[in-house]
N, CA, C and O of each residue as an XYZ file, in Angstrom:
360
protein
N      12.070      2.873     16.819
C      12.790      3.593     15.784
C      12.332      3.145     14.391
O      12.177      3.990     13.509
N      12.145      2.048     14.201
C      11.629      1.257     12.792
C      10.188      1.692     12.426
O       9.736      1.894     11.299
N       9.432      1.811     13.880
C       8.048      2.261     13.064
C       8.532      3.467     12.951
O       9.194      3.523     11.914
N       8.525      4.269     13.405
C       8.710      5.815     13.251
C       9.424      6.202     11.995
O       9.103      7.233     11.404
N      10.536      5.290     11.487
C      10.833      5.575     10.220
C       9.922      5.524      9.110
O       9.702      6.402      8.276
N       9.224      3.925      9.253
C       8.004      3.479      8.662
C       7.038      4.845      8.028
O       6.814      5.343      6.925
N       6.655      5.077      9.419
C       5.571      6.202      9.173
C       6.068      7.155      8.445
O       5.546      7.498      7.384
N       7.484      7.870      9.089
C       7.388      9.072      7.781
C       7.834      9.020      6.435
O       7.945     10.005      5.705
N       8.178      7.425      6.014
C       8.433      6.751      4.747
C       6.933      6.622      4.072
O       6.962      6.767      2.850
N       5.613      6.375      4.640
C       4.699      6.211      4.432
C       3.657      8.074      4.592
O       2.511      8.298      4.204
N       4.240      8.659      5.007
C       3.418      9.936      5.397
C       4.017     11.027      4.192
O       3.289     11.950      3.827
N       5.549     10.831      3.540
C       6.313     11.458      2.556
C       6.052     11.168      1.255
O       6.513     11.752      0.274
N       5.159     10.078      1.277
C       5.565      9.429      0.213
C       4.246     10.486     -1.185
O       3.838     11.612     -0.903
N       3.875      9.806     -2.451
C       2.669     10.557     -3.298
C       1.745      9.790     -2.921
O       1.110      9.310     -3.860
N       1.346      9.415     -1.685
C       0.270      8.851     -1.514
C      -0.465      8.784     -0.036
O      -1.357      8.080      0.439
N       0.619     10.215      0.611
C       0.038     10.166      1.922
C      -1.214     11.022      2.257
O      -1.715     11.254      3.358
N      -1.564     11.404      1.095
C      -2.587     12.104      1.453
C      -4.024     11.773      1.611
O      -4.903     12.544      1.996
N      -4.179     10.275      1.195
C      -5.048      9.792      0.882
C      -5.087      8.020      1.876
O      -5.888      7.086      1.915
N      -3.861      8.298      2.479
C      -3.681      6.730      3.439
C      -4.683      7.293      4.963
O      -4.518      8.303      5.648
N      -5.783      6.108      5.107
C      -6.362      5.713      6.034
C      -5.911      5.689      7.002
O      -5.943      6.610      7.818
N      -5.239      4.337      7.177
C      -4.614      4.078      8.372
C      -3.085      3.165      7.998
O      -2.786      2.989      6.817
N      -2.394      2.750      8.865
C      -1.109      1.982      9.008
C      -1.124      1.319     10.106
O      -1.008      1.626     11.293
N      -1.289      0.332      9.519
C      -0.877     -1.255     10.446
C       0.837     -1.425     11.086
O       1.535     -1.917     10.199
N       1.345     -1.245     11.898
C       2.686     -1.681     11.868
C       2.480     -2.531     13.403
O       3.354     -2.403     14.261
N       1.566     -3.179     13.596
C       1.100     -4.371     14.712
C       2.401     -5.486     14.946
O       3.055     -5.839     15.928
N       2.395     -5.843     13.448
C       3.437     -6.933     13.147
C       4.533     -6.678     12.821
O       4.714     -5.461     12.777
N       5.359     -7.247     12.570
C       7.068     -6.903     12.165
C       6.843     -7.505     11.044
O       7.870     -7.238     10.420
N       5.942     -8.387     10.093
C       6.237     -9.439      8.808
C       4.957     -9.085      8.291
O       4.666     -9.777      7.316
N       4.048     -8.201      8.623
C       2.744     -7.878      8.106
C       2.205     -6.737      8.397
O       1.209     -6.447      9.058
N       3.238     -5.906      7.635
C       2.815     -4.482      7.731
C       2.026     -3.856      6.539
O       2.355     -4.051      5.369
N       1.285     -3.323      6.801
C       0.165     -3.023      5.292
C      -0.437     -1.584      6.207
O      -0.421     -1.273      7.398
N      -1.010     -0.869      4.814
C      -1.879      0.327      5.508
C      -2.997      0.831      4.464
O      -2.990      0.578      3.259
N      -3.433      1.176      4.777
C      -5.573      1.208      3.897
C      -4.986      3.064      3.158
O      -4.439      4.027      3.695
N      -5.521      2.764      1.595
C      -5.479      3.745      0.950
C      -7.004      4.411      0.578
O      -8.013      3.804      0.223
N      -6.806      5.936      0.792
C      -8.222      6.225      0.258
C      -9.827      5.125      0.332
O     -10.777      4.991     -0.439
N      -9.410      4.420      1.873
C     -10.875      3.527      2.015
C     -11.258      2.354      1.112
O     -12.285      1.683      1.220
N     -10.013      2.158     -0.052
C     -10.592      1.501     -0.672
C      -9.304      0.614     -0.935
O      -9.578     -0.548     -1.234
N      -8.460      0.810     -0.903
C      -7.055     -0.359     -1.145
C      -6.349     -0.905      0.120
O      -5.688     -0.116      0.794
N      -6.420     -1.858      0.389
C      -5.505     -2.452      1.031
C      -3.764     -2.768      0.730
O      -3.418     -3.766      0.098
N      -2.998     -1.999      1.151
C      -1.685     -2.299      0.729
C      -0.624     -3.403      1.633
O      -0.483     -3.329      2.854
N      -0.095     -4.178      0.959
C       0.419     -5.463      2.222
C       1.443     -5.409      1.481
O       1.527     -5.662      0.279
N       2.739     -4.861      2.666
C       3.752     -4.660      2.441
C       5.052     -6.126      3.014
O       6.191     -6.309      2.584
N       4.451     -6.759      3.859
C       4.917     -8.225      4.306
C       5.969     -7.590      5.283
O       5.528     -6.673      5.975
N       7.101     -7.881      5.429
C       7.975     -7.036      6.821
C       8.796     -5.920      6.186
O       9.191     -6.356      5.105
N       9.261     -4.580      6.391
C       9.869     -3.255      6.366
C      11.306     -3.208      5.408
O      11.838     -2.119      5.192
N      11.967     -4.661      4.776
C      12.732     -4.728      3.870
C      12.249     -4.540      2.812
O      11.196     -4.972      2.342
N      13.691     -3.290      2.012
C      13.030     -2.610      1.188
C      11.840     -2.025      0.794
O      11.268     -1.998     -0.295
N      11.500     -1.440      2.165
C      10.324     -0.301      2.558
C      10.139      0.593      0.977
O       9.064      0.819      0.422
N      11.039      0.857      0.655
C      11.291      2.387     -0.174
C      10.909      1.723     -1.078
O       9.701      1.947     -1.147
N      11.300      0.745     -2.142
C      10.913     -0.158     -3.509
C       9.664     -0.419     -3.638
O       8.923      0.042     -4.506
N       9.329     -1.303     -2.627
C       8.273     -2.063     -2.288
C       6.696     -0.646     -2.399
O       5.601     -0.678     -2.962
N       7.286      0.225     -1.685
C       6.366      1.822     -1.488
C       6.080      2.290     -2.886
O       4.979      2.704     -3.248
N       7.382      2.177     -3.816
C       7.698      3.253     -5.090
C       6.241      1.849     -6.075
O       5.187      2.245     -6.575
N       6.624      0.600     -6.060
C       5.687      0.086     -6.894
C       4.252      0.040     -6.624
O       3.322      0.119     -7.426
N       4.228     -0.153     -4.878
C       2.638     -0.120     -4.557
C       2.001      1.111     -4.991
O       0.774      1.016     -5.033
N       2.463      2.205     -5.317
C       2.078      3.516     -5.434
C       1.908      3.255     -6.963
O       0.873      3.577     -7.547
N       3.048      2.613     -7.638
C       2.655      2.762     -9.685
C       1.281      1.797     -9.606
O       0.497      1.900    -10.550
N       1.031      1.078     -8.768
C       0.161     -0.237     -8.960
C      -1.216      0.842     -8.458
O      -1.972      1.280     -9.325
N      -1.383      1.129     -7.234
C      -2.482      1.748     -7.307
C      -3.229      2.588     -7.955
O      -4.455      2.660     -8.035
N      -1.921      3.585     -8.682
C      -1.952      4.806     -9.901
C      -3.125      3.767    -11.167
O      -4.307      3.833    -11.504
N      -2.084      2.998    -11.468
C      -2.895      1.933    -12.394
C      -3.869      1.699    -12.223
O      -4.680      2.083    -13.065
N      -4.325      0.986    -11.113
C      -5.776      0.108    -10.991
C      -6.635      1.431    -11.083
O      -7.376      1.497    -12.063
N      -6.642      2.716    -10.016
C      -7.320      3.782    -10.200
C      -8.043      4.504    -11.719
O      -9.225      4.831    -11.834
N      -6.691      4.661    -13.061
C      -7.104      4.715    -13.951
C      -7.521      3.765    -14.880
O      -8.004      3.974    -15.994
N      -7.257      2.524    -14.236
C      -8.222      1.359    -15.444
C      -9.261      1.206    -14.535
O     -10.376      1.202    -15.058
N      -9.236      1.120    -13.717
C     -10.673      0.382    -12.948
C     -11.255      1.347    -11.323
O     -11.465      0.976    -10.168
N     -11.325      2.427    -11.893
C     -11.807      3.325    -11.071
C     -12.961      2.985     -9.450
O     -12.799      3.590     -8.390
N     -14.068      1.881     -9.690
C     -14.815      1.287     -9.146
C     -15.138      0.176     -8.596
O     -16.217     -0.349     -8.320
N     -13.519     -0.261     -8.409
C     -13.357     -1.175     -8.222
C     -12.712     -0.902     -6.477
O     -12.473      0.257     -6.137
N     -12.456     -2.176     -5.387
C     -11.107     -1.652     -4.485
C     -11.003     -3.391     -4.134
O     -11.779     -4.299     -4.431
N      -9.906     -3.404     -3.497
C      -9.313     -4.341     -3.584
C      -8.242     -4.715     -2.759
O      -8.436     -4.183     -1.666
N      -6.935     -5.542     -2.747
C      -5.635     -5.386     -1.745
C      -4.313     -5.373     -2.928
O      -4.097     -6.224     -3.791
N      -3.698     -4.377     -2.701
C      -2.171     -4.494     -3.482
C      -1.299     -5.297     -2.618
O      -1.149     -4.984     -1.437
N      -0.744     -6.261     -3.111
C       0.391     -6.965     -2.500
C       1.946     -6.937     -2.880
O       2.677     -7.620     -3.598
N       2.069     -6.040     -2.215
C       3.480     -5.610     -2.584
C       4.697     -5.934     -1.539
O       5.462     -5.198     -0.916
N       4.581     -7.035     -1.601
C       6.116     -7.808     -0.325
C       6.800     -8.280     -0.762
O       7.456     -9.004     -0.013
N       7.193     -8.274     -2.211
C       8.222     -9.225     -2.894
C       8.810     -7.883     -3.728
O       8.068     -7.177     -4.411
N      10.138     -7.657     -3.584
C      10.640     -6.290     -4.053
C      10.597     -6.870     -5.678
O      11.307     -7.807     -6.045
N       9.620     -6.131     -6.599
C       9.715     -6.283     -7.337
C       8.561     -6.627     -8.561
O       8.443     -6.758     -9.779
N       7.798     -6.669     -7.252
C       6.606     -7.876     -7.793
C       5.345     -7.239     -7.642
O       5.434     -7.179     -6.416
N       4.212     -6.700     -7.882
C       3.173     -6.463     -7.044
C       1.835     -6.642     -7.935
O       1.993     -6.049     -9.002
N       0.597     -7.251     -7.848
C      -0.423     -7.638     -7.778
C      -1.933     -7.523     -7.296
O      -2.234     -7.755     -6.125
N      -2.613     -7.253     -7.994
C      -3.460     -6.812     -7.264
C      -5.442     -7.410     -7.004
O      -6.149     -7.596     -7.994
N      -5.771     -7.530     -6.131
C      -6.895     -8.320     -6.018
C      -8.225     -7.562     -5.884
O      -8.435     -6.688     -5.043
N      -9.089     -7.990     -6.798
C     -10.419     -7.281     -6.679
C     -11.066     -7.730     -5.841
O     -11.018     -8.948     -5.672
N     -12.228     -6.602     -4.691
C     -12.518     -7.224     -3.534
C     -13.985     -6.937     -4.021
O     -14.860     -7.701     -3.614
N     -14.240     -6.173     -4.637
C     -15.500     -5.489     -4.457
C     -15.294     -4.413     -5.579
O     -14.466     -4.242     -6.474
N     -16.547     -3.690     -5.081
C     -16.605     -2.311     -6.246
C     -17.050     -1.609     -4.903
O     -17.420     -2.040     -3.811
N     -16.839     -0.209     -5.494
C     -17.324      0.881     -4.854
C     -18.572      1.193     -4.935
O     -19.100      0.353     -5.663
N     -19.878      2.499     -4.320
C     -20.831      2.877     -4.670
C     -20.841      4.066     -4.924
O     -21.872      4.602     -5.329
């Protein structure tokens, strides 16, 4: 029941059009790959919805400052989110 919510919390959201895949393997390390190039790490399914609403302003961001870049958003701390450069694109 929890993933299945998961997913259509993650499939509804402004950013399902462009999500890879979804990890929900773990119960404390759930994350899912954006547009091939972001890693999103959501840590366990509390405050799914918050945690979703900032990873989404954070990716919006990095996209228009740093277009060529990809990286992992870490968004498991309601409130908080961060983001790590992994690489660039080609």
């Amino acid at each position: 029941e929890v993933c299945r919510s998961l997913i259509e919390k993650f499939l509804s959201s402004d950013i399902s059009e462009q999500i890879s895949s979804i990890d929900l393997s773990e119960r404390f390390d759930i994350t899912l790959m954006y547009n091939k190039k972001y890693t999103v790490v959501f840590g366990d399914y509390s405050d799914i919805d918050k945690k979703l609403r900032l990873a989404v302003k954070t990716i919006r961001h990095v996209e228009e400052t740093m277009p060529t870049v990809k990286g992992t958003v870490y968004a498991s701390i309601e409130g908080e989110a961060s983001f790590l450069v992994t690489g660039t694109v080609s």
